[in-house]
C-alpha positions in Angstrom: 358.5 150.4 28.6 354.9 148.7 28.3 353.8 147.9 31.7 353.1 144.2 32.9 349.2 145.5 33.1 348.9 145.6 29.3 350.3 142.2 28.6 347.8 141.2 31.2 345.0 143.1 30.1 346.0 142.3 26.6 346.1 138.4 26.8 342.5 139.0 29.3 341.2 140.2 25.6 342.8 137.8 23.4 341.2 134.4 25.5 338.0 136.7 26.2 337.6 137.2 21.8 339.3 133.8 20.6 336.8 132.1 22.5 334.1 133.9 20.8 335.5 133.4 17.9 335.9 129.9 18.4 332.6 128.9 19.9 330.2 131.7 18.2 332.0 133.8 15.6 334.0 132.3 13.2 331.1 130.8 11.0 329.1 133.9 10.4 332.7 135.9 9.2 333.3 133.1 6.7 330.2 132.9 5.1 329.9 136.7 4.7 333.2 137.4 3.6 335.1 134.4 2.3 331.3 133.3 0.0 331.8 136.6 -1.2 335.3 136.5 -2.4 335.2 134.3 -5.5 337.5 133.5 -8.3 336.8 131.9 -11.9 338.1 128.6 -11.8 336.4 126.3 -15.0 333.5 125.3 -17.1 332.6 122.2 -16.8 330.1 119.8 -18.0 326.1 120.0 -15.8 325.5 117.4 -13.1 322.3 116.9 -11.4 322.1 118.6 -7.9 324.4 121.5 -9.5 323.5 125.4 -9.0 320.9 126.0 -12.2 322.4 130.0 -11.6 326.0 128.8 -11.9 325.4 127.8 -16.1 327.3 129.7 -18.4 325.1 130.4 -21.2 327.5 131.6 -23.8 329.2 127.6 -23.3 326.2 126.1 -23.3 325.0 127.8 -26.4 328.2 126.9 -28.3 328.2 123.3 -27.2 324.2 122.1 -27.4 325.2 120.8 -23.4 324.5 122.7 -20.2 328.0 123.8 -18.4 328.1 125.4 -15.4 331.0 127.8 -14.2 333.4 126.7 -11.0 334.6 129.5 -8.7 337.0 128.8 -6.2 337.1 131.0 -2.8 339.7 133.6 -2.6 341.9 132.8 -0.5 342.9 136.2 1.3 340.9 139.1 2.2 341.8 141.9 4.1 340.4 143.3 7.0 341.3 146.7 8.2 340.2 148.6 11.4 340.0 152.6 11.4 339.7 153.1 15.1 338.6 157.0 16.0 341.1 158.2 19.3 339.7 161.0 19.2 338.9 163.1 22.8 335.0 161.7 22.1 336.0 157.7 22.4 337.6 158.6 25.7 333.9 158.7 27.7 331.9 156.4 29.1 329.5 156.3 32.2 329.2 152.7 32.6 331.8 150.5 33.3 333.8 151.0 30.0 334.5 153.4 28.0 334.0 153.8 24.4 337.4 153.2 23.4 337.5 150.2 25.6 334.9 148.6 23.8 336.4 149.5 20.2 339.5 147.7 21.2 338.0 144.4 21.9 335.2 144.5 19.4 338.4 145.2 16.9 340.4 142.1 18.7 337.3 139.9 17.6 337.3 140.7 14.4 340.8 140.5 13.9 341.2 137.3 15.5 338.2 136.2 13.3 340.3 137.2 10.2 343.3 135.3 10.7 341.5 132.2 12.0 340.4 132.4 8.2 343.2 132.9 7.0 343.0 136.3 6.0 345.0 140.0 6.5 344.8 143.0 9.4 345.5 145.9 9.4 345.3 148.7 11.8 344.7 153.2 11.4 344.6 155.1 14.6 343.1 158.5 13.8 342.0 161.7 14.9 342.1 164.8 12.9 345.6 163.3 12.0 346.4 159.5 11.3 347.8 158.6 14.6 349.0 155.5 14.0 348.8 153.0 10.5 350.1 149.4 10.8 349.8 147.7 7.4 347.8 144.7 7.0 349.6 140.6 7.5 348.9 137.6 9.6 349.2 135.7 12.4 348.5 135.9 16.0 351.7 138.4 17.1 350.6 140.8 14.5 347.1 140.9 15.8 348.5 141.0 19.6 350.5 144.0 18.0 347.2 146.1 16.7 345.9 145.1 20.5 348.8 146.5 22.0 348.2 149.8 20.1 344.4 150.3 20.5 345.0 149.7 24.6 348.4 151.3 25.0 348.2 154.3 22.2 347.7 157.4 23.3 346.6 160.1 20.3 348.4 164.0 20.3 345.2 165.1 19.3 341.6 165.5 20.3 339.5 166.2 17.6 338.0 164.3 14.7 338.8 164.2 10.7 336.9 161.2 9.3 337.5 162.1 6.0 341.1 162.6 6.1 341.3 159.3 7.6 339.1 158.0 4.6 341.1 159.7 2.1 344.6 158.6 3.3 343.0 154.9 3.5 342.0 155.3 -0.3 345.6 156.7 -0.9 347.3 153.6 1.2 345.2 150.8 0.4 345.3 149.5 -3.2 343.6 145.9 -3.0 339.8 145.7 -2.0 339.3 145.3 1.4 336.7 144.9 4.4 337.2 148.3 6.4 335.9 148.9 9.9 335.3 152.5 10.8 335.0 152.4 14.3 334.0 156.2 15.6 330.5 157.6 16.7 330.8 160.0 13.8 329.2 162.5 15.2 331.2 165.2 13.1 330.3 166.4 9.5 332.3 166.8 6.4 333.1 162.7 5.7 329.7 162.2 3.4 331.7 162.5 -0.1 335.3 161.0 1.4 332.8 158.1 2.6 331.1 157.4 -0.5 334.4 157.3 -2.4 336.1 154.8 -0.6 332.6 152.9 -0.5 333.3 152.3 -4.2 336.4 150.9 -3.8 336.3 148.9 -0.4 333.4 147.4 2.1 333.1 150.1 4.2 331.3 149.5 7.4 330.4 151.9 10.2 330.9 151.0 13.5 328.7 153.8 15.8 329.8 153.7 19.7 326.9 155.4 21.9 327.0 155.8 25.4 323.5 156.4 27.2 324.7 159.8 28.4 325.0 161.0 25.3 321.5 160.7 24.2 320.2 161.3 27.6 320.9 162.8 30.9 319.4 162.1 34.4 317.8 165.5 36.7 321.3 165.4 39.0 321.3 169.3 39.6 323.9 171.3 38.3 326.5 170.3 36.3 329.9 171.2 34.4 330.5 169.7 30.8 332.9 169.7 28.8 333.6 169.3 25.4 336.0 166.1 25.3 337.4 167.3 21.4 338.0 171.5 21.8 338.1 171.8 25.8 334.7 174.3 25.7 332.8 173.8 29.1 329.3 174.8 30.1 327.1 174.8 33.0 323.8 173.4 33.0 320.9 172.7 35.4 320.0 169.3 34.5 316.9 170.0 37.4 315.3 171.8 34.3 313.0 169.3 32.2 313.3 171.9 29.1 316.6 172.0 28.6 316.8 168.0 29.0 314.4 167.9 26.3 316.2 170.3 24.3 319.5 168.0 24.9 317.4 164.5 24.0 315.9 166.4 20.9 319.1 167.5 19.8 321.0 164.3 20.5 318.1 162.5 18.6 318.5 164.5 15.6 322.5 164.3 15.4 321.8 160.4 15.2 319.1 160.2 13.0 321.0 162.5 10.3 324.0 160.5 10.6 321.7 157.0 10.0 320.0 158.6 7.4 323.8 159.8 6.0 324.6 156.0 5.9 321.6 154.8 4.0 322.0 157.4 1.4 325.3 156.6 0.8 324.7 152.3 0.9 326.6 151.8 4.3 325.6 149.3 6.4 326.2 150.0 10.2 326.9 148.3 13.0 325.4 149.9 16.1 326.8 149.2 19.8 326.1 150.9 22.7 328.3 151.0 26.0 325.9 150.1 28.6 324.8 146.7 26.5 326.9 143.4 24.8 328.3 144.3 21.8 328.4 140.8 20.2 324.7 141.0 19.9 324.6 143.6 17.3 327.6 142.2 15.5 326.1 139.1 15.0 322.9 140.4 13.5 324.6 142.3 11.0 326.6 139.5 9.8 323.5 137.8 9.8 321.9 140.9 7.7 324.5 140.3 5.2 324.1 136.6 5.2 320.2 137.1 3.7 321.6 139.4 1.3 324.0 137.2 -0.3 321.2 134.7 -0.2 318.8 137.5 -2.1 
């Protein structure tokens, strides 16, 4: 039995995100995705004030009369959200964890598709695929993929991102928006990634937490490996080895940007110790100057 907690802490996120949506949100989604989404409609004759890039030249030709071609928006997209479970989404050391954060960043974007009308759908993944709820509708099916990213709990610990990629590819026919939420700080996903670029709008979602790229001098101390269990001991008194693990950290990250610029994937990237709708809206406001390119 779900616990009277989660509906709580569920319908906390869904008036914490639909407001956001509402009042900040909604605009930027639909003239990123919906513009983009465009089908033939008709010729028809030019009229001053029309869009000179809109002319169909081949009609024109033919006729001796400038005609421009009408698109019509498509009417449905659909959104999915890979979420990573993995062991490494379970950490944070400010006052949410990473996984937290993925959850509602996810419920704003889902409630921002169905407010326009469009699909969600949900993968839970680790080295498996946890948990797939097919794309629809409506506001019960997004409280369901809600449910799931607070309430699921993965068997597994470690990370596949390109089994999850290739089993999206396999499951997922019709062109879609697709959210990978994860800090991809594993390997291996470069050629699964750039294959399921081709057919969908992949996005990646990074989730950082400040402890990950840096630690403070607090003596000795035990880690442990949140994904295979390993634990060390470490004198984080020394200033060496905490420029060792900043140096490290650093390069991790900047191979896995680079990664994403080789391979044409834009990235969203949100850290746990500041808002994450600020870096959400500057992307969509990244795409909305391409478009306008």
């Amino acid at each position: 039995m779900i616990p009277k907690s989660l509906f709580q802490k569920v319908r906390q996120i869904e008036i914490r995100t639909r407001h956001l949506v509402n009042d900040v949100f909604s605009g930027e989604y639909h003239s990123v995705f919906k513009g983009r989404g465009m089908e033939f409609a008709e010729v028809r004759e030019y009229q001053p004030g029309d869009d000179i890039r809109t002319i169909d030249w081949n009609v024109t030709a033919r006729t001796g009369r400038p005609y421009i071609k009408r698109f019509t928006e498509e009417r449905e997209l659909t959104v999915i959200l890979m979420v990573d479970a993995s062991g490494s989404e379970d950490f944070g050391t400010t006052d949410r964890m990473k996984g937290e954060i993925a959850a509602e960043l996810c419920a704003l974007l889902a409630f921002a598709a169905i407010k326009n009308n469009d699909q969600v759908g949900l993968m839970i993944f680790t080295d498996r695929i946890e948990k797939f709820i097919p794309p629809k509708k409506g506001r019960t099916h997004v409280l369901r993929v809600i449910r799931e990213l607070l309430f699921f709990r993965p068997d597994h610990t470690r990370t596949d991102i390109a089994q999850a990629l290739e089993y999206l590819n396999r499951v997922i026919d019709r062109r879609s928006i697709v959210f990978v939420v994860s800090d991809f700080l594993t390997t291996g996903y470069a050629t699964a990634l750039r294959i399921a670029n081709r057919r969908h709008d992949v996005i990646a979602v990074t989730l950082t937490d400040p402890r990950e790229t840096e630690i403070p001098a607090v003596g000795l101390l035990e880690l442990q490996d949140a994904e295979t269990g390993e634990e060390i001991l470490v004198d984080t008194g020394d200033p060496e080895w905490r420029q060792i693990y900043r140096d490290r950290s650093t390069a991790i990250r900047a191979e896995r940007d680079q990664r994403f610029v080789t391979l044409g994937i834009d990235t969203i990237p949100i850290r746990t110790d500041r808002p994450y709708l600020d870096p959400l809206i500057r992307f969509f406001r990244m795409r909305e100057q391409q478009i306008r390119r």
